[in-house]
C-alpha positions as CSV (number, residue, x, y, z in Angstrom):
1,X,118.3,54.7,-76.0
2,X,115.5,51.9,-75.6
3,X,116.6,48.8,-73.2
4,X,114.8,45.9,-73.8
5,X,114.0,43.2,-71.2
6,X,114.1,39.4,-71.7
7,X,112.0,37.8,-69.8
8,X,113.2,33.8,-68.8
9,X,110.2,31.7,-69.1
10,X,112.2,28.3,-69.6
11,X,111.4,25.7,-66.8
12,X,113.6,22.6,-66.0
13,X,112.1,19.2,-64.4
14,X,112.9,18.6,-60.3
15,X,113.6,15.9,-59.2
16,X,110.4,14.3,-58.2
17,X,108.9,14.9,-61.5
18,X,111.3,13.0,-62.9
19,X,111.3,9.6,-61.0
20,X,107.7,9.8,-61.4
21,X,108.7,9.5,-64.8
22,X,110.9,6.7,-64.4
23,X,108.8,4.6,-62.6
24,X,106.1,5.0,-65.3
25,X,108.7,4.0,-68.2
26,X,109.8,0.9,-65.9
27,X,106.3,-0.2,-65.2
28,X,105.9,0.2,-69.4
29,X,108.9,-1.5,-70.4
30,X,107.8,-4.5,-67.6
31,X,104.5,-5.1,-69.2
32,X,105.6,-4.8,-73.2
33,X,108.5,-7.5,-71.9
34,X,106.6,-9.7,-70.2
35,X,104.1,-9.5,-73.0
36,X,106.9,-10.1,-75.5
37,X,108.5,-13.1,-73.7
38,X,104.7,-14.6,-73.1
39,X,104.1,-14.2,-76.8
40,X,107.6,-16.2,-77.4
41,X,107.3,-19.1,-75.6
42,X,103.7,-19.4,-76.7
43,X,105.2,-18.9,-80.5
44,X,107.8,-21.8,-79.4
45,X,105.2,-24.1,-78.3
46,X,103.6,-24.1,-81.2
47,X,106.4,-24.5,-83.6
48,X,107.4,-27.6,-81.3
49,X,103.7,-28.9,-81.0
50,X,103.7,-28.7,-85.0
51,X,107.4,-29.9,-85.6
52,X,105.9,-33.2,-83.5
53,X,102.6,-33.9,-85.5
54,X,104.5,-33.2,-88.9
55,X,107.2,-36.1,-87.3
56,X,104.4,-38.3,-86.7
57,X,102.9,-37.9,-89.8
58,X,106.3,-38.5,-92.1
59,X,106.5,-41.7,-90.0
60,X,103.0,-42.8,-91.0
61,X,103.8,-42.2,-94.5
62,X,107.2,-43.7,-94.5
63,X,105.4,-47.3,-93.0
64,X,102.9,-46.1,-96.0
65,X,105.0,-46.6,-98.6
66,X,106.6,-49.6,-97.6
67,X,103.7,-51.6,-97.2
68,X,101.4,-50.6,-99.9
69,X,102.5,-52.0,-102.9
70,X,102.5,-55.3,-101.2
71,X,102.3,-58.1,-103.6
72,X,101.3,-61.7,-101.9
73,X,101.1,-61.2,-98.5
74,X,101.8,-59.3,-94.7
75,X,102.1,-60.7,-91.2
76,X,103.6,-59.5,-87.9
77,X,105.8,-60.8,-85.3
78,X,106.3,-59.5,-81.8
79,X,108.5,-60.6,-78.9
80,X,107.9,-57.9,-76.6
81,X,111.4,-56.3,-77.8
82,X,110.9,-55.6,-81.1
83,X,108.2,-56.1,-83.7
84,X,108.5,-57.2,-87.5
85,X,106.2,-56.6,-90.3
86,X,107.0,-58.8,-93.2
87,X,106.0,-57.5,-96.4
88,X,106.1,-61.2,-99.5
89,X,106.4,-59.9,-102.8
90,X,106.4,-63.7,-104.9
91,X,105.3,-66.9,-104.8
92,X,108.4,-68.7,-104.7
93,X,110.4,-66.6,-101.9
94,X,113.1,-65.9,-103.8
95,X,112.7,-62.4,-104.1
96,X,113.8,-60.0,-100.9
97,X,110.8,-59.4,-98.3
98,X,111.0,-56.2,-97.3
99,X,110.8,-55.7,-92.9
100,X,109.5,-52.9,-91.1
101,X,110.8,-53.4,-87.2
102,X,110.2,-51.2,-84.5
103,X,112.6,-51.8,-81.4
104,X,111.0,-50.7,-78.2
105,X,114.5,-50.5,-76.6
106,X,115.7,-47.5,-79.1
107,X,112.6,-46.4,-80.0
108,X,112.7,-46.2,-83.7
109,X,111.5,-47.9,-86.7
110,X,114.0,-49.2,-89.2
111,X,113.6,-50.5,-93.0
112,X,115.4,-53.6,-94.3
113,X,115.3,-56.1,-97.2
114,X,116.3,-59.6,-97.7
115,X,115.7,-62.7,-99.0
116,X,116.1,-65.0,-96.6
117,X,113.9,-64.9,-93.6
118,X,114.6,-62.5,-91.1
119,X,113.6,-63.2,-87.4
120,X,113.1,-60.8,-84.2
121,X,116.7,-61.5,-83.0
122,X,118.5,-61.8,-86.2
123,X,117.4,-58.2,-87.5
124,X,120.1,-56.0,-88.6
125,X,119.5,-52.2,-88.3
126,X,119.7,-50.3,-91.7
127,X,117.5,-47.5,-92.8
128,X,115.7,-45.6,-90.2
129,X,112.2,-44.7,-90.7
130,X,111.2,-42.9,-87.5
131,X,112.6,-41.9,-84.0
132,X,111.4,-41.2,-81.0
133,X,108.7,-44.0,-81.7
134,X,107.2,-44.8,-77.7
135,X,104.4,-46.7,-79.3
136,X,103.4,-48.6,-83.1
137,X,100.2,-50.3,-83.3
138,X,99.4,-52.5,-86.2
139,X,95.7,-53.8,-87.0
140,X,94.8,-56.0,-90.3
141,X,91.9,-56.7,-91.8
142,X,90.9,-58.3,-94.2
143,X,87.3,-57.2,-95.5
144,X,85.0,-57.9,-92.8
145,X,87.4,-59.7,-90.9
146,X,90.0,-57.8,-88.5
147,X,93.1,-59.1,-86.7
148,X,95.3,-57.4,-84.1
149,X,99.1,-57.8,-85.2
150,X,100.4,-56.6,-82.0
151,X,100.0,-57.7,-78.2
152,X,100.4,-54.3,-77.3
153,X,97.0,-52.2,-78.2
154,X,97.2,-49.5,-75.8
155,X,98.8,-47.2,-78.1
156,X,95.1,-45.5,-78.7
157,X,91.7,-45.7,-77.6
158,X,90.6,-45.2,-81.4
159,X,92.0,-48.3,-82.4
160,X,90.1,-50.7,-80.6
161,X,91.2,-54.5,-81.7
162,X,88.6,-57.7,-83.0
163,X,88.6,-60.3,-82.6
164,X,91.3,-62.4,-84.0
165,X,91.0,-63.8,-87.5
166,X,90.7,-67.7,-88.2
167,X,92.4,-69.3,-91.0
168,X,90.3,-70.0,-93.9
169,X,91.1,-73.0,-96.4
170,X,90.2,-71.0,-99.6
171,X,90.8,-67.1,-98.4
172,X,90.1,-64.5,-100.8
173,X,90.6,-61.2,-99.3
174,X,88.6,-58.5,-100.3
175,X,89.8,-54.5,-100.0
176,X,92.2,-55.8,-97.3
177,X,93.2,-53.0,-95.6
178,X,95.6,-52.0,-92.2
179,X,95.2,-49.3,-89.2
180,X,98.4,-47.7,-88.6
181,X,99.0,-45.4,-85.0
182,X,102.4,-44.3,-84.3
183,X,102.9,-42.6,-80.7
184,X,105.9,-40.2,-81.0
185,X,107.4,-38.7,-77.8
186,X,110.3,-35.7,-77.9
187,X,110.8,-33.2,-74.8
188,X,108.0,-34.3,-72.9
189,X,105.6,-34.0,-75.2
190,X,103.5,-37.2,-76.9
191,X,101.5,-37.2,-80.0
192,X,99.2,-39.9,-81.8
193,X,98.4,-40.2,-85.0
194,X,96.8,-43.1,-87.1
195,X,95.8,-43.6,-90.5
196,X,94.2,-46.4,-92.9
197,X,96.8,-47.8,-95.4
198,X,94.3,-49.7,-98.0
199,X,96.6,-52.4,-100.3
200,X,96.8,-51.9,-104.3
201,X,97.2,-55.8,-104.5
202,X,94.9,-58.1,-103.4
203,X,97.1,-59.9,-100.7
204,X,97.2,-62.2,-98.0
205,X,97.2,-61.0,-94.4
206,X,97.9,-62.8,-90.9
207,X,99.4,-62.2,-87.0
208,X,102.6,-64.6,-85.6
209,X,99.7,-66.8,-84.8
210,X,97.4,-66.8,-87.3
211,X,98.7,-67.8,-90.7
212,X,96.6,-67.7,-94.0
213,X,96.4,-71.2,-96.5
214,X,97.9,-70.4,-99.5
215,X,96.0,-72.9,-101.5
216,X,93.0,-70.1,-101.9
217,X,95.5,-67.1,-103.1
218,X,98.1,-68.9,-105.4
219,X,101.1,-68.8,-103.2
220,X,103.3,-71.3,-103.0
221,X,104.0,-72.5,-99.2
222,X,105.9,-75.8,-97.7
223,X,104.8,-76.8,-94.3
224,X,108.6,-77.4,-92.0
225,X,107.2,-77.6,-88.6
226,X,104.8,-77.8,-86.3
227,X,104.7,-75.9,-83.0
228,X,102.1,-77.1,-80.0
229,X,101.1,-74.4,-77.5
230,X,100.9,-74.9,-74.6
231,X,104.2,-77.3,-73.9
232,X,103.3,-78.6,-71.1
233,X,100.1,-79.1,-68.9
234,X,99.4,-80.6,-65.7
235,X,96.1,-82.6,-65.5
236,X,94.1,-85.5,-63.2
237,X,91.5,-87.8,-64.0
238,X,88.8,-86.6,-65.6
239,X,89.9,-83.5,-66.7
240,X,90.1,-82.0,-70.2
241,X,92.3,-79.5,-72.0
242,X,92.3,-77.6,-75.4
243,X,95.8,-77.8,-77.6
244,X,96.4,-75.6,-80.2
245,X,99.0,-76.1,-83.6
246,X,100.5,-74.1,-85.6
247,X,102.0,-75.3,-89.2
248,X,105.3,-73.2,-89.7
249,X,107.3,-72.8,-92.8
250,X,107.7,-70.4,-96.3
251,X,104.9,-69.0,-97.8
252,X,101.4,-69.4,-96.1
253,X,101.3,-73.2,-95.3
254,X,97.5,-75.0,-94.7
255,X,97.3,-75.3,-90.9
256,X,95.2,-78.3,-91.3
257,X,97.0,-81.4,-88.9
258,X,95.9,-84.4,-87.5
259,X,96.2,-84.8,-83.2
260,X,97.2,-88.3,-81.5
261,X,98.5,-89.3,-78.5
262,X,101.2,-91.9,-77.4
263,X,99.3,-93.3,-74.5
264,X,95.9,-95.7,-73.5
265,X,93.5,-93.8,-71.3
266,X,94.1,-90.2,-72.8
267,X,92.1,-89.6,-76.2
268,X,92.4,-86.2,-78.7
269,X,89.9,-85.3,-81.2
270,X,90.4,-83.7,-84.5
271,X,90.0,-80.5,-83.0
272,X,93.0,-80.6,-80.6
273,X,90.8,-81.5,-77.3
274,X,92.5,-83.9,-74.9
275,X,90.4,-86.0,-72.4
276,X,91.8,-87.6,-69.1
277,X,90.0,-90.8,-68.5
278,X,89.0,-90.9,-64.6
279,X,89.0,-95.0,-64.8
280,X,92.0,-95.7,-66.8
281,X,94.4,-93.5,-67.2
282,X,97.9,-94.0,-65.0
283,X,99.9,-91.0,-63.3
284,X,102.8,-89.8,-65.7
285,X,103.9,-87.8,-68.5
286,X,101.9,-88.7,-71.8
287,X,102.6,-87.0,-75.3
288,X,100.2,-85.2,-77.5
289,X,101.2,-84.9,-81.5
290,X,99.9,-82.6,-84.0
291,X,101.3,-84.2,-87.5
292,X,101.0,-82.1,-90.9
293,X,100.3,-83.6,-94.3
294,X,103.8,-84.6,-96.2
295,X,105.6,-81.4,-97.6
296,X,107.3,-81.5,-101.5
297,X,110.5,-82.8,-99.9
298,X,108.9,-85.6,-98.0
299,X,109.3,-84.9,-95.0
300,X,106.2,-85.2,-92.5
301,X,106.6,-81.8,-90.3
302,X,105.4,-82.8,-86.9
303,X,105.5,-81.4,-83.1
304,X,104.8,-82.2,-79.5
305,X,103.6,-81.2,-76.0
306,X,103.9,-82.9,-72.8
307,X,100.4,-83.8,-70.7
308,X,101.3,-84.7,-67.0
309,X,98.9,-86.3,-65.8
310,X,99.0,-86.1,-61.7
311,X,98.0,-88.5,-59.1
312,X,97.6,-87.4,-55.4
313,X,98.6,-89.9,-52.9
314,X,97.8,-88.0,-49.6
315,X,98.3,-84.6,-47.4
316,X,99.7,-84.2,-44.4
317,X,99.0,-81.3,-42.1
318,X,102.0,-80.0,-39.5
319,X,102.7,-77.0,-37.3
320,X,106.1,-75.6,-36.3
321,X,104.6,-74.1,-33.0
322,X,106.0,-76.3,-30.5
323,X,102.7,-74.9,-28.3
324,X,99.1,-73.5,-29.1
325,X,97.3,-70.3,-26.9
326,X,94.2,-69.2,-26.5
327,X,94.0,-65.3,-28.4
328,X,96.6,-66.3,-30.4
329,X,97.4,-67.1,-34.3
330,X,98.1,-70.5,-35.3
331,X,99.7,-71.4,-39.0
332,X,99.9,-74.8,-40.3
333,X,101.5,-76.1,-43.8
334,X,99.5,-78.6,-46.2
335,X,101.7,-81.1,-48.1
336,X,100.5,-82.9,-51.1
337,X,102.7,-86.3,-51.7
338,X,102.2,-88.3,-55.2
339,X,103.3,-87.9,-58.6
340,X,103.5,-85.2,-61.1
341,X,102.5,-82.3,-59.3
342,X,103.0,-78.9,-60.0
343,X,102.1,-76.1,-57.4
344,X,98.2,-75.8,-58.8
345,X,98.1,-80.0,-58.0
346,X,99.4,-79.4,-54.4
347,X,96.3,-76.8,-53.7
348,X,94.3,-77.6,-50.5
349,X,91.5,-75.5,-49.0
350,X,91.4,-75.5,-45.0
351,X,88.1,-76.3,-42.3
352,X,87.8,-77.3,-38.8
353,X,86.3,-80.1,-37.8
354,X,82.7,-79.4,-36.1
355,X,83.3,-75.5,-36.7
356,X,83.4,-74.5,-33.4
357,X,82.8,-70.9,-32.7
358,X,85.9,-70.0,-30.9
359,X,88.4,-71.1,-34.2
360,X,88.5,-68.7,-36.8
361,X,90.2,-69.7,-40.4
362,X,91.9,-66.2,-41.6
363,X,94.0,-67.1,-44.7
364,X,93.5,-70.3,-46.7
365,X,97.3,-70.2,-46.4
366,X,96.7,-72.1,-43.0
367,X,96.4,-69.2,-40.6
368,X,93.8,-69.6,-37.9
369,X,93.2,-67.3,-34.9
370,X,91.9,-68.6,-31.7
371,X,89.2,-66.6,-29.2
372,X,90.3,-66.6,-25.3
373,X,87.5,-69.6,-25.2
374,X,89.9,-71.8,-26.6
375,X,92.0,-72.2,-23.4
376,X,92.2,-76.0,-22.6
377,X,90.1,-77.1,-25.8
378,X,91.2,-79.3,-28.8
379,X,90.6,-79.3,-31.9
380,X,90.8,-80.7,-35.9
381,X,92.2,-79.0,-39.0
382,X,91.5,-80.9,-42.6
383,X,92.9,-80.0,-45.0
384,X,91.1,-80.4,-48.6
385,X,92.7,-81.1,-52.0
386,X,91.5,-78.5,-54.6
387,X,91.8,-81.2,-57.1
388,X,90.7,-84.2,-55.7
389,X,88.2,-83.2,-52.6
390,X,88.0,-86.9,-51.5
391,X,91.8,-86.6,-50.6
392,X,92.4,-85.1,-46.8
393,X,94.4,-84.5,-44.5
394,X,94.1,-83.7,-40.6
395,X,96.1,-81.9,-37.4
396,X,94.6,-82.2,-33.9
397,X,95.4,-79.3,-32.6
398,X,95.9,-79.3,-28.5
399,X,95.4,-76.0,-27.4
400,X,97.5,-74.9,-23.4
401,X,95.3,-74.1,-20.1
402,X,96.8,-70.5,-19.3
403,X,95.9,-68.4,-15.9
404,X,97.5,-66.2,-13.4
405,X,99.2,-68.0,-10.4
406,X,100.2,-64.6,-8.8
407,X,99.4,-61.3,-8.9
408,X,101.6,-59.6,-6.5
409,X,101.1,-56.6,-4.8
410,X,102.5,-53.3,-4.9
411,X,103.2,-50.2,-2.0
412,X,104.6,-47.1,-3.5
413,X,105.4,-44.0,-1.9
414,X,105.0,-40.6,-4.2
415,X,105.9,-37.4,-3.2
416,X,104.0,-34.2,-4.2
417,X,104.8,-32.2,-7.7
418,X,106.3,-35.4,-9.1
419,X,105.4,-38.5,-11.2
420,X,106.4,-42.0,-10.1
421,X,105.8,-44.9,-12.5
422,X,103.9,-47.8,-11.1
423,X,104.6,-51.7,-11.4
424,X,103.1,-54.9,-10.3
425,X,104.5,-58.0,-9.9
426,X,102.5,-60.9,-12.4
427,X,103.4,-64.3,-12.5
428,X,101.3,-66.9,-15.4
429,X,101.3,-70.0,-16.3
430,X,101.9,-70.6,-20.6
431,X,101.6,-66.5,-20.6
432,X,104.5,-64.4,-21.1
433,X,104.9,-61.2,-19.9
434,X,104.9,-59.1,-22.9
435,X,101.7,-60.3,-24.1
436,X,99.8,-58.7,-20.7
437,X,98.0,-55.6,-20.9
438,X,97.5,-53.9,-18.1
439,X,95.1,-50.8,-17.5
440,X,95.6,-49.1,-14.1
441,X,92.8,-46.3,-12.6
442,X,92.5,-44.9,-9.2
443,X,90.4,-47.0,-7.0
444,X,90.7,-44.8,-3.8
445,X,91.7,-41.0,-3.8
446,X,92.6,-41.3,0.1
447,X,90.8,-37.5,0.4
448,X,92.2,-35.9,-2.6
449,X,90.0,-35.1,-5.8
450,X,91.0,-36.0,-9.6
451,X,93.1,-33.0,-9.9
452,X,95.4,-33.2,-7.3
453,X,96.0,-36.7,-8.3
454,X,95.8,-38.7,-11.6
455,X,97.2,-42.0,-12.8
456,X,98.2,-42.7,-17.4
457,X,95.8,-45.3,-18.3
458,X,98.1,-47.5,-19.8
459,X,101.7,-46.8,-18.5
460,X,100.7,-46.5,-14.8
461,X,102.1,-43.1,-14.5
462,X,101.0,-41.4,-11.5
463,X,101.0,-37.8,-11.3
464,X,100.8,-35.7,-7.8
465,X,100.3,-32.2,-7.8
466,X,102.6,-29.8,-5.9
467,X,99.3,-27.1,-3.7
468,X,98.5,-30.6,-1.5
469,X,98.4,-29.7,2.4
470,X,101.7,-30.3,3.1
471,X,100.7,-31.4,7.1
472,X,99.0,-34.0,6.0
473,X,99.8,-37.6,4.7
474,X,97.3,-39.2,2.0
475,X,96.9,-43.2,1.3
476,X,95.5,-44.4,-2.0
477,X,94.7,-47.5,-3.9
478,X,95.2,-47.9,-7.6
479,X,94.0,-50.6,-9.6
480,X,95.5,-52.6,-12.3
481,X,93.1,-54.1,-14.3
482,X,95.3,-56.7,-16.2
483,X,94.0,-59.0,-19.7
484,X,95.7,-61.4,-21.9
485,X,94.0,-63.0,-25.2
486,X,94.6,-66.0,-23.6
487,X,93.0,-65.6,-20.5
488,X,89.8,-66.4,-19.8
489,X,88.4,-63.4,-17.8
490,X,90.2,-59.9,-16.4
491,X,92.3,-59.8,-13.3
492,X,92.7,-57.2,-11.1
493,X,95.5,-56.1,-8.4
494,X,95.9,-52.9,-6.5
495,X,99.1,-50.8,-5.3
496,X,98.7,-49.3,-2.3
497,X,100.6,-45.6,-2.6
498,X,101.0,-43.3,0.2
499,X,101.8,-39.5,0.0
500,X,103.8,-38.4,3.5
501,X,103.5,-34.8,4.7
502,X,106.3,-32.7,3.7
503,X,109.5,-32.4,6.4
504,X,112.6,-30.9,6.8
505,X,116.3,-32.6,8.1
506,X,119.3,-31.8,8.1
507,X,121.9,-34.7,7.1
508,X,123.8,-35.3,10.0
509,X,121.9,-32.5,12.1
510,X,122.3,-34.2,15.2
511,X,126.4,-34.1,15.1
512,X,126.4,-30.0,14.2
513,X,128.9,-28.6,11.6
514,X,131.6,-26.7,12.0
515,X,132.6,-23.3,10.0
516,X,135.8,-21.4,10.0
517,X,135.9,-17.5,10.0
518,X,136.2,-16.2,6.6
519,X,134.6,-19.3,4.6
520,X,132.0,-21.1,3.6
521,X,130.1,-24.2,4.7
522,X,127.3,-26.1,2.5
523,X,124.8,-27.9,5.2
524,X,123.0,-30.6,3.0
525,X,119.1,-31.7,4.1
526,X,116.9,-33.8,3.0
527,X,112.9,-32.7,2.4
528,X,110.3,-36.0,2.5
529,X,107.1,-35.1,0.7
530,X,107.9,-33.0,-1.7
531,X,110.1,-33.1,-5.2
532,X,111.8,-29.4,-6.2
533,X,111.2,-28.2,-2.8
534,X,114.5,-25.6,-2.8
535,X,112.5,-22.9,-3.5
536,X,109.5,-23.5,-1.1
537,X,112.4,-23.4,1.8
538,X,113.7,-20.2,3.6
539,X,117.0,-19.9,5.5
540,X,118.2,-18.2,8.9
541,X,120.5,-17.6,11.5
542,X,120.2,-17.8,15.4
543,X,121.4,-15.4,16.4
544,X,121.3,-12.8,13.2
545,X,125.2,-12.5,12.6
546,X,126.7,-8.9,10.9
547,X,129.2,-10.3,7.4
548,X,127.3,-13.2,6.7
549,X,125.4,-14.6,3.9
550,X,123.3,-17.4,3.8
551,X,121.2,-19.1,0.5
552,X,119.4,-22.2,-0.1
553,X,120.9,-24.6,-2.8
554,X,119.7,-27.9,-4.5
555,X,122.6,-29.4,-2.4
556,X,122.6,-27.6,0.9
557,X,122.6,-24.5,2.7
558,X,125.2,-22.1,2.0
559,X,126.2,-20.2,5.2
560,X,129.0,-17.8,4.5
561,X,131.2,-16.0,7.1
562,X,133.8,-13.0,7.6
563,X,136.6,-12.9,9.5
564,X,134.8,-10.4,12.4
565,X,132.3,-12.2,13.6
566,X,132.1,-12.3,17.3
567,X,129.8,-15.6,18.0
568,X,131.7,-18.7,18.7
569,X,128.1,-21.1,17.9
570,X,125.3,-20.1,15.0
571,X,122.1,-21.5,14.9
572,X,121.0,-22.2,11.1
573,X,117.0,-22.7,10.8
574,X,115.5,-24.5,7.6
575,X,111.7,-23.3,7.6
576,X,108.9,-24.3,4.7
577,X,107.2,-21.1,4.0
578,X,103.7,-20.4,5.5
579,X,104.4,-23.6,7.7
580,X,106.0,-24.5,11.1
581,X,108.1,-27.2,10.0
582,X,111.3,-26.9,10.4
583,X,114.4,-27.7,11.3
584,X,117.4,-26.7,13.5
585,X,121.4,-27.1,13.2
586,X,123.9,-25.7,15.4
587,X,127.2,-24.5,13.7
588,X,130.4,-24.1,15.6
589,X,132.8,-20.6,14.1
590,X,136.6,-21.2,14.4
């Protein structure tokens, strides 16, 4: 009988095999995801990107549609809140206009109709045309002719605003035409888009301050009012201005008025131009009138601005420091007196007298500064009227004598590894003490070098090293150099500082101490010379006593007894290392 062997080939995977394997897979699956989540969020981007131009665009188009099919006319208002494009559709008003508004504090642009005449602040909300609207830029024009309709142009650098368009008495628009650019902003992202909306009807076009006549185009307007800009101005003798009118009402009302004013010595021309006579004219407020022809109802609209024409009496010049030093600032305050004034009339420019050298003028507010050569000097400040030069105004200025009456003197003593902060005694006369600067530098080492010994420029710190011979005693002279603005020249004074040589003494050494057997007594000294000397100091007994311990401390010498000792007197010795000084105390056992 044949027996047949199988033979077991099959192999399995161990165990490093297979987190080689693992770690492959991971590595795999990493890149496919982060390749995958890359490809997302750029896929997301996009779709967002694309979801904000096709917003832009459906904005454009829905101002589109309003606007083209325009009939008569368009114009634009704009209060910084909100702007309004009108869109006129008859002659006789009757009709609703149709408004396009876009309200900068919601950011959207809504769509109304109505037939009476909507204004900024009475605009009610209705259909909404866009959202998310940061920006809506407007420009008209009217065939060769182009007028910005909003004050705000910054919306984009393609749209680049003309020159404002005049008023013509017979317009006929050709191709007239309007440059839309909407800025739309949603999760931090912006986008711009403009386009050209190019009317069907050939229409009349204007801004809130340029109004087209309706005598060219066939509308039918009626002048209500007239509105002068600016309301008021402030003016002297001889001086001119430039008014302005504008002719409100329905329609497109003729701009054309005629200028007069209420007063002799101030003439207007046809253009609006008002002239101050120097001679004649009389300080006071004096009217300017812009009158427009009669309307169908009869009425003659009309409007007014207010001239104020301003006299200057005088200036007076003051100062609220009670005293004026050398090296210091001075500020005065110009006062113009007379009548109608208004801050541009009460102007002055400021001089000095003569100009001396050592008088400087730093603001035209009034501030002058004063070099240390001013000390005991006068001096003149005029002031100037902007307005009318030949009107001045003058301070004599006294300026204080200022010196040092007493410098003091100074003797410090400074002990070796510390720092001791110097001070001298200065007494002035008109100088305060916080206005001194002192500067202090070693005059005289006394023997030492710079390293041993060193003094802060400009706190008067001095610094002693610690390795200085400690048998010897060192004198030195530092010098401070003290300076004021207001003093003339530099004084000097010195402090005289002397370094001892380093001792040893016991406090109450002389009397002894007493210990008792089994204690422990603390025998304070005192070291001259020499800061943190406790561990330059070594300790010892006369004679050398069996159970007894003895240390040096910040506060004393620690001697320390048992209850054996035999001596009835201990001699404790206090001795700087590598030095014979010393010093001796006799202590009495119990």
């Amino acid at each position: 009988m044949k027996k047949f062997m199988i033979e077991d080939n099959d192999k399995g995977l161990t165990l490093l095999e297979m987190i080689i394997s693992v770690a492959i897979l991971s590595i795999v699956l990493v890149t496919v995801t982060s390749f995958m989540v890359t490809g997302m969020k750029m896929f997301r981007s996009s779709n967002d990107e694309i979801g904000l131009q096709q917003d832009v665009q459906l904005a454009l188009n829905n101002v589109e549609n309003r606007i083209i099919d325009a009939k008569m006319g368009i114009r634009c208002d704009d209060d910084g809140t909100q702007m309004i494009l009108t869109v006129y559709n008859d002659k006789a008003g009757t009709e609703a206009k149709e408004y396009i508004v876009w309200n900068r504090n919601d950011k959207k642009i809504y769509y109304d109709t109505s037939a009476a005449n909507v204004t900024l602040t009475t605009f009610s909300t209705n259909e909404v045309l866009a959202s998310n609207v940061t920006n809506f830029q407007i420009v008209m024009k009217d065939g060769n002719i182009a007028a910005t309709a909003t004050p705000n142009p910054s919306v984009t650098a393609a749209l680049t605003p003309s020159v404002t368009a005049q008023p013509t008495k017979n317009a006929s628009p050709k191709n007239p035409k309007v440059e839309i650019a909407i800025e739309v902003e949603e999760d931090g992202r912006k986008h711009v888009s403009q386009k050209v909306v190019t009317f069907r009807n050939n229409i009349a076009m204007g801004a809130s301050d340029t109004i087209y006549t309706g005598s060219g185009n066939g509308l039918d307007s009626k002048a209500e009012g007239v509105k002068i800009t600016p309301q008021d101005v402030y003016l002297v003798p001889g001086e001119s201005y430039q008014f302005h009118a504008r002719v409100t009402g329905t329609g497109y009302p003729s701009q054309v008025v005629t200028w007069s004013v209420n007063s002799t010595g101030v003439s207007v021309d046809s253009t609006g131009l008002v002239k101050v006579d120097a001679a004649t004219a009389a300080g006071g407020t004096v009217q300017v009138i812009a009158t427009a022809p009669e309307n169908s109802d009869g009425v003659v609209p009309a409007g007014s601005a207010n001239i104020h024409i301003s006299k200057i009496n005088g200036i007076s010049v003051t100062t609220d420091a009670e005293k004026v030093y050398a090296g210091s600032m001075l500020k005065v305050n110009a006062t113009v007196s007379g009548a109608e004034l208004n801050d541009d009339m009460s102007k002055v420019t400021f001089s000095v007298k003569e100009n001396p050298s050592w008088v400087h003028l730093y603001s035209n507010s009034g501030v002058f500064g004063l070099d240390k050569e001013a000390r005991g000097k006068t001096f003149t400040i005029v002031a100037t009227s902007v307005h009318d030069p030949t009107i001045t105004g003058e301070l004599v200025v006294q300026v204080e004598d200022t010196a040092l009456s007493d410098l003091g003197s100074g003797v410090v003593t400074a002990n070796r590894n510390s720092s001791t902060e110097l001070l001298t005694n200065v007494v002035g006369q008109n100088l305060a003490s916080t206005e001194l600067q002192i500067q202090w530098e070693i005059a005289d080492y006394g023997g030492l070098s710079s390293d041993k010994v060193s003094v802060d420029k400009y706190s008067g710190m001095l610094n002693v090293e610690k390795d200085i011979n400690y048998e010897n005693e060192y004198h030195l002279q530092v010098a401070a150099k003290i300076t004021a603005d207001r003093l003339s020249e530099p004084v000097t004074t010195y402090v005289s500082v002397t370094i001892p040589k380093v001792s040893i003494k016991f406090i109450n050494g002389d009397g002894g101490a007493e210990i008792q057997k089994n204690s422990t007594v603390i025998l304070p000294y005192e070291v001259i010379g020499l800061d943190g000397a406790m561990t330059e100091i070594m300790a010892t007994t006369n004679p050398s006593v069996r159970n007894s311990i003895i240390f040096v401390t910040e506060g004393g010498i620690r001697l320390s007894i048992g209850d054996d000792v035999k001596t009835s007197k201990i001699s404790v010795i206090a001795t700087f290392k590598d030095t014979n000084m010393s010093d001796t105390i006799d202590v009495t056992v119990k």
